[in-house]
C-alpha angles and dihedrals in degrees: 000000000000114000113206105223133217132257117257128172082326093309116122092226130197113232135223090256146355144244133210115224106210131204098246080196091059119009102204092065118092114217087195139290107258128192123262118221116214119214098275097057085048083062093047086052090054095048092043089058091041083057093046097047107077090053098040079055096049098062132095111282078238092062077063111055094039093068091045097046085042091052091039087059094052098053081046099057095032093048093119099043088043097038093056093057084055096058095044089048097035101037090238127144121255091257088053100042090052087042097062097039087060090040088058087044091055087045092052090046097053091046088058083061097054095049088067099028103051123093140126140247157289114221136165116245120234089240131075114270103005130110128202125228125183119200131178115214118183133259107244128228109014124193109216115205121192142184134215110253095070100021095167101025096060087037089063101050096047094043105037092054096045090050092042092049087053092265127145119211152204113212119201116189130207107263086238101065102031091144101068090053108065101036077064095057087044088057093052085045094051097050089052107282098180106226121268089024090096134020137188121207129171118204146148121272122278101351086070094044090064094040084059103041094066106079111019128093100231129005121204111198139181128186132074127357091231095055091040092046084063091039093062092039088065087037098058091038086061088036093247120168102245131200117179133183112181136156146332151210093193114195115212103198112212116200124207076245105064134114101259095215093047086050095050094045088045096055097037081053106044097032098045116006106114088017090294086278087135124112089221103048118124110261105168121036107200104205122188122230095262112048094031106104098035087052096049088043090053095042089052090051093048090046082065098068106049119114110225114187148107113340093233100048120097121263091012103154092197137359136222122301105254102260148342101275093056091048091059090040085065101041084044080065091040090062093035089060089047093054087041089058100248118142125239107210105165142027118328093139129133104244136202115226112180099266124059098270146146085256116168128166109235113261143220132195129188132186099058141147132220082237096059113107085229087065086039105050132064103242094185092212139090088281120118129155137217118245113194115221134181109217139353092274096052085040092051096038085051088046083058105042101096141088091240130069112175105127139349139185147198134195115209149111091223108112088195096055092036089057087034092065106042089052096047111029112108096224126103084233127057121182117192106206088340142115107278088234116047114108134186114216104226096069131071111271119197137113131220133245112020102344100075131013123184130026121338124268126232141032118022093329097076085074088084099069109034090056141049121222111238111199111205121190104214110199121208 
């Protein structure tokens, strides 16, 4: 059995221990076995990056964006190889897969940008003789924390800010998609990744989150509110710099008015489109009286005809959930929906599809409250549930009674209620006759209330959080 080791302080290290990366499309085949670093090897991670820091600053802000426009091409050029280990480790389909390959090399490649771009200003002081100069300098060492449903995607835009700014960083992958990875961190090391700059370390949950907490100067974490809530606990205690996105329970409004079609393609894709394991999906669909019965007719029809399979086979729609456990998580809500009185109209069976997979059809569920634990927990599936609501103002308060406010959509023809909504909805995301999940990578990406915490990700926002601003007071 070969083990694929981590990255420390540019050493390719053996673990204490090792972990199998499984297909969830087809069980019996093996992604890889990847070595597990113990909490110890996460500190010399850590140690490894704060030695490398002072040098990886010191270079040329076009050092810098070489690295990330040569690894940009890569991806680019290699979109189809990479993008189908995605979809064997991820469960994606092959569209998707490819998809988020090219979507990390975009974000590489407008980070490159930034390194060279970034910078401060020149102001007049208010007193006589004195000039102003802003500066950003970076943070220091950052912890980079990802999940599993975008395991490159998120990896780029955590790591390629915090490499452009002067940083140096500790990745830590999901367990479940170990592969991707580290294929990613082939792909730095081959286009000259100086060692220590970057380091990969895979580890297990939380154990590993406060491991790596300890020494660094900011973490960024996604994944669950109740790991990233710990997480920022330890964080604050050590004064690091934290940034969390976590989940959501995102609401999609549709008005009497609505087109009918727009409404029907924006909920099948937000609500079940990558297995609905995305923090964005749309969980709860809010449909006013009058359109109610015709919308939920028309998504049940269209659930029918989606294709679920495995991720690699042509014309698969969506592909299996990640694991078993998140299988069981989604058909435990199922039943719980069904205690709680809820209806399920349409899908929510276990399927066979030809190869041993966490394979579900996509399910709806009507007759549903706000106050139901199914409307109030995240389910992390292709699961969402129909909330009937009488008007605009009972369908918007029910969009905003939750603990969460990611991201939040609505489906009408009604420029007053269109412009209504985005000002009002209390969600960092708002999608006008959209999918409530789709997201472009040079603009700022984050939610409210439980579901972020910190400075926004993406675009030329992230600068925000990879520097510091240095104010210097120039005399003449």
């Amino acid at each position: 059995m070969t083990v694929k080791p981590n990255l420390i302080g540019g050493e390719w290290r053996e673990g204490s221990s090792a972990i199998e990366s499984i297909n969830p499309s087809d069980t019996r085949e093996s992604i890889g076995h990847y070595a597990l670093a113990d909490a110890a090897q996460m500190r010399e991670a850590v140690v490894a990056a704060r030695a490398a820091q002072p040098a990886w600053s010191a270079t040329t802000t076009q050092v810098r964006s070489d690295l990330l426009l040569k690894t940009s091409i890569e991806l680019a050029v290699r979109k189809e190889e990479i993008g189908e280990l995605v979809s064997r480790e991820a469960g994606k389909t092959r569209a998707e897969g490819i998809g988020e390959v090219l979507r990390a090399s975009q974000i590489f490649q407008f980070f490159a940008g930034e390194a060279v771009r970034y910078g401060g200003e020149n102001l007049p002081s208010v007193r006589p003789n004195i000039n102003v100069q802003i500066s950003r300098d970076p943070v220091g060492v950052v912890a980079l924390i990802t999940p599993w449903n975008f395991p490159i995607a998120i990896a780029a835009w955590k790591l390629a800010p915090a490499l452009a700014f002067g940083n140096t960083a500790v990745l830590k992958p999901s367990e479940e998609t170990p592969g991707v990875a580290w294929e990613l961190f082939r792909v730095l090391e081959r286009n000259g990744l100086p060692a220590g700059v970057a380091n990969l370390v895979n580890g297990r949950g939380a154990d590993a989150g406060e491991a790596l907490v300890e020494g660094v100067d900011a973490l960024s974490f996604t994944g669950s509110v109740r790991t990233g809530r710990g997480l920022a606990q330890s964080a604050i205690a050590n004064m690091v710099r934290v940034q969390l996105e976590m989940g959501g329970k995102n609401p999609l409004v549709v008005l009497d008015d609505a087109d009918l079609g727009v409404a029907v393609e924006s909920a099948l894709n937000g609500s079940f489109f990558s297995a609905g394991q995305r923090c964005t999906a749309s969980s709860r669909l809010i449909v006013t009286a009058a359109i109610h019965d015709r919308f939920v007719d028309a998504l049940r029809k269209r659930m029918r005809s989606l294709k679920i399979g495995h991720a690699l086979t042509a014309g698969t729609d969506i592909g299996p959930l990640i694991n078993q456990r998140q299988l069981d998580t989604v058909q435990g809500y199922l039943q719980t929906g069904r205690d709680e009185g809820a209806e399920l109209v349409e899908g929510g069976q276990l399927l066979q599809a030809g190869t041993p997979g966490f394979f579900m059809q996509p399910a709806l569920m009507t007759e549903t409250s706000n106050s139901m634990r199914i409307n109030r927990e995240e389910v992390f599936g292709p699961f969402a549930t129909v909330i009937r609501a009488a008007d605009y103002d009972e369908a918007l308060a029910l969009a905003d009674d939750t603990e969460y406010g990611l991201s939040a959509g609505i489906c009408t023809t009604s420029h007053k209620y269109a412009s209504h909504f985005r000002q009002h909805v209390k969600s960092g995301l708002a999608m006008i006759n959209l999918p409530t999940a789709g997201l472009d990578y040079h603009v700022p990406f984050g939610g409210t209330k439980a579901s972020s915490y910190g400075q926004r990700e993406q675009g030329t926002y992230a600068v925000d959080f990879y520097t510091n601003s240095k104010t210097a007071y120039v005399g003449y």
